[in-house]
N, C-alpha and C positions, 0 to 999 in steps of 0.2 A: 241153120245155126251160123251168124257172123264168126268168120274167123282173123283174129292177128298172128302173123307173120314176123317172129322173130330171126334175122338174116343174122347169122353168128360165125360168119365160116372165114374171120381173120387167120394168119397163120402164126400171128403175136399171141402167145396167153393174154398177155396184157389187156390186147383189146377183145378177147372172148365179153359173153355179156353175163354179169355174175350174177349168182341166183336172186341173191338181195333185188338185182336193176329187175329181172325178171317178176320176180314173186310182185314188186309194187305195180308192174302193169298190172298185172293178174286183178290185182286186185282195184284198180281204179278202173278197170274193165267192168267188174263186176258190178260196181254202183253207177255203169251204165246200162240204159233199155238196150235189149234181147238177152240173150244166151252166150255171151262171148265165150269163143277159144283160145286158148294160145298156141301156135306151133311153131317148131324149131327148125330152120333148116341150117345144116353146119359145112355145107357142100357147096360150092358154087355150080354144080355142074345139077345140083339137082332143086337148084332154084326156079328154073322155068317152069317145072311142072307145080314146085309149093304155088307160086304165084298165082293161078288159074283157078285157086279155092280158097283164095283171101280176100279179104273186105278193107282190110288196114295193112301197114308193114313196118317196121321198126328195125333200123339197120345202116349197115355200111351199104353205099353206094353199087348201082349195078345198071346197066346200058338202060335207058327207054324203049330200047325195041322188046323186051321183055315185057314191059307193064303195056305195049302196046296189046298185049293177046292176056294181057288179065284184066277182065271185061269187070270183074265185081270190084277191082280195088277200086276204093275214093281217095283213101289216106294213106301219105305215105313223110315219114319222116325220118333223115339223114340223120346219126348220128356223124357228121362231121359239120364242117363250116361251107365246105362247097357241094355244089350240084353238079353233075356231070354234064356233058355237052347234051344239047337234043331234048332235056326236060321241059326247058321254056317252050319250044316248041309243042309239045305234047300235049303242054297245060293249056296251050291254046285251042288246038284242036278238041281238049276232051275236058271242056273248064266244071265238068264236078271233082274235077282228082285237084285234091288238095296236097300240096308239097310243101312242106315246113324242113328246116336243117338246124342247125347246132352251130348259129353262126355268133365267134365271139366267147364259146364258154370258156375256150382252151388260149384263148387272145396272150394273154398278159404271157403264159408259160411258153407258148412257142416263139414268141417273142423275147424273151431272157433264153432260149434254147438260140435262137440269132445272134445275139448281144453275145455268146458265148465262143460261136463261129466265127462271127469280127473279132474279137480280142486274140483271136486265136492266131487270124492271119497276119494283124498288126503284132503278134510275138511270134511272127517265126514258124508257127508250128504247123506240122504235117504228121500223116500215121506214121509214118518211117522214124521221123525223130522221136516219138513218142514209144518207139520200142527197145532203143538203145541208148549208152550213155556215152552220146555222140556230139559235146554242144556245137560243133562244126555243122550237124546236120537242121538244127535250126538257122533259122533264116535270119536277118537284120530284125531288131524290133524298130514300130517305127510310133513316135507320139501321135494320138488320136487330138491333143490339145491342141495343134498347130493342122490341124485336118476339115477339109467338107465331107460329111457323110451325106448321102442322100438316099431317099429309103422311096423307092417305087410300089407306091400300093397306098392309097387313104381311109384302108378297110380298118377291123379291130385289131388287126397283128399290126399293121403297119404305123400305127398311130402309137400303139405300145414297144414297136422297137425302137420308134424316133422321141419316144419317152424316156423310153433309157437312157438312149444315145447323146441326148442335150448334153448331159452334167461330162461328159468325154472329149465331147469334138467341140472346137471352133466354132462349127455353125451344123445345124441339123435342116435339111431341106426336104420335103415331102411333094412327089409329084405321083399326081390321079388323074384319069382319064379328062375329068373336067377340072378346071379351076376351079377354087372359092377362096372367098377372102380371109376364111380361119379354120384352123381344125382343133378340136377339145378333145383330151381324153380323160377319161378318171381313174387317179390314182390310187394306192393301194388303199391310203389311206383317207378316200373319202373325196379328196380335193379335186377340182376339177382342174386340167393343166392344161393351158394354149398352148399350142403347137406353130403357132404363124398360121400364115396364106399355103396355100396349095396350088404349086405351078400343073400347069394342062399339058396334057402328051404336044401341043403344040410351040413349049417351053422346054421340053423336057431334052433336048438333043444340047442347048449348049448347058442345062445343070450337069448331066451325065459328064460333058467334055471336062467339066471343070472339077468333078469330084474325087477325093481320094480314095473313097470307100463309096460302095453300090450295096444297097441290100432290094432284092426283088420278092417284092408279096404282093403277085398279080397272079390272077387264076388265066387259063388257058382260053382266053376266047381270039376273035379274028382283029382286035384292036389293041390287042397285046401282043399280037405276034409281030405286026408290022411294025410296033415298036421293036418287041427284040429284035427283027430281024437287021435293023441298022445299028443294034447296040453297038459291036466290036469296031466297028466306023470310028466312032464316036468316044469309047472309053479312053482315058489316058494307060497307056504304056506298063504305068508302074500300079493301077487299081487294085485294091481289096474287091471281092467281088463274093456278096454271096447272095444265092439263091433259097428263097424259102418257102417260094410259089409253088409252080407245078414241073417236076423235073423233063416235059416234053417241049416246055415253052424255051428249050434252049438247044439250039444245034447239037450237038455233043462233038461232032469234028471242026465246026465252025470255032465254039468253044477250045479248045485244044490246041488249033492252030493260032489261034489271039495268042493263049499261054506258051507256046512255043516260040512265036514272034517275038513277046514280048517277056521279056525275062526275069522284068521286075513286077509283072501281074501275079494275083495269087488267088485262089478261087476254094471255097467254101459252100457246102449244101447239105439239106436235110432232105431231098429229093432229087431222082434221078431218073435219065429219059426212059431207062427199065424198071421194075422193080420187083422182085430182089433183081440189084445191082448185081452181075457176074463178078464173082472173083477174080477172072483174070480181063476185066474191062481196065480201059486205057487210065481212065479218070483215077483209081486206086495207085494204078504205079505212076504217076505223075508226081514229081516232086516238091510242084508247091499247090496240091492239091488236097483238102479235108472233105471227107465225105463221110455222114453218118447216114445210117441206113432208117430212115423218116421215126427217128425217134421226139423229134420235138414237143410232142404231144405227149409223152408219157411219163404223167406225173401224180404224185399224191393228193386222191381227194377228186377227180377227174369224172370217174365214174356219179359219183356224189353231185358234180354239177352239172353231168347232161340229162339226170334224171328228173328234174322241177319241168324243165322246155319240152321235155317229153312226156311228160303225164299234161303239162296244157295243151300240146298239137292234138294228144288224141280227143282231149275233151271238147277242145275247139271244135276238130274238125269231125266228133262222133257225134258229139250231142245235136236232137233235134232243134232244125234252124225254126 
């Protein structure tokens, strides 16, 4: 009897998987050939053995040395936007396992969850100010109309924070691993928006040098790191700075020491090199530092749109080829 693997073992309710998301595989399972199961596993620690007697998986994210020793999976699909490190490889060695993600549903939200982060640092604000009635402990505000924002990542979030961001700043400048001559997004309404050209990580040291504001929506691979690892080189002194990548792609003392140097820097994230972030981590008591703990994604109606890409990956990749 094929089985799917439900992997549920967030520690957000939020992103638990609700009966509704459930019941509708169940049953687009069922108007597939054999006998399909559903099972659930809520435990990270008791994944490795669910995995060994699955055919499919539906889920958050979990190492590839795991599906390396689950011989029956073929199908497996992310609900998130990224793949962990080591998949691509896998996929190569064992090209019947089919990997599909959830890239793009959650775009536009975590992106206005950014656009939220930057306004914040241009007013000033930090946890601290935000628990007392303190206006001394906000900071200077400073005009986004007289500012470069530049927004590192040519993906679906990044093309929607630099959507936003036009009608704010000066100028909005997008850099991606490669050049190209335009980037399009669509609006909420329908419309489709140019974005300009997209400068290449080989452009990208004097945009960074010249920019007021930094937003980073690059996932964690070896061609992003080399980039961050010359970012603080490179930033100006007094930068906006936030991250909405991957929170490992950033030193964290490296980090710290730029904002201690520089005293007009001010940094913002929705991820961090832990996570859960410790209470008593540096980043938290830092005074021109905002950190939310990877709430970006949690929004109304969410659930509702990762379940369409998920009832076609299984059918994709179940139904006879």
């Amino acid at each position: 009897m094929p089985t799917l693997l439900l992997f549920d073992a967030s520690a957000d309710p939020f992103w638990r998987i609700p009966d509704g998301f459930a019941h509708a595989v169940e049953e687009t399972l069922a108007a597939l050939p054999g006998d399909w199961q559903v099972t659930r596993c809520q435990r990270g620690a008791e994944l490795s053995a669910a995995l060994q007697d699955a055919d499919a998986f539906v889920g958050w994210a979990f190492p590839p040395a795991l599906a390396r020793r689950a011989q029956r999976l073929r199908v497996v699909h992310f609900l998130m936007a990224g793949v962990p490190a080591g998949w691509a490889e896998l996929c190569e060695r064992r090209p019947e396992l089919r990997v599909t993600r959830s890239s793009g549903i959650n775009a536009d939200g975590v992106a206005e969850h950014g656009l939220f982060l930057l306004l914040a640092l241009l007013r000033g604000v930090n946890v601290g100010a935000l628990s007392r009635w303190e206006p001394s402990a906000f900071g200077e505000a400073r005009a986004p109309a007289h500012m470069r924002c530049v927004v590192v990542g040519a993906g679906p979030i990044g093309a929607h924070v630099a959507r936003l961001a036009r009608p704010l700043f000066r100028e909005v400048r997008v850099v991606s691993r490669s050049a190209r001559e335009s980037l399009e997004v669509d609006a909420p309404d329908g419309a489709r928006v140019s974005l300009g050209p997209v400068a290449g990580f080989t452009d990208a040291a004097a945009l960074l040098g010249s920019a007021d504001a930094v937003v980073l929506v690059l996932p964690a691979t070896p061609e992003t790191q080399a980039l961050y690892s010359e970012l603080f080189a490179v930033l100006r002194p007094d930068v906006c700075l936030v991250n909405l990548g991957r929170g490992e792609s950033l030193d964290e003392a490296a980090l710290l020491a730029f904002l201690n140097t520089n005293p007009g820097a001010r940094f913002a994230a929705d991820v961090a090199p832990v996570e859960p972030y410790p209470a008593e981590g540096a980043l938290y008591a830092h005074p021109r530092v905002l950190l939310t703990p990877h709430v970006a994604g949690r929004r109304a109606g969410v659930w509702e749109a990762l379940l369409p890409p998920t009832l076609d990956a299984l059918q994709r990749g179940l139904l006879p080829s």
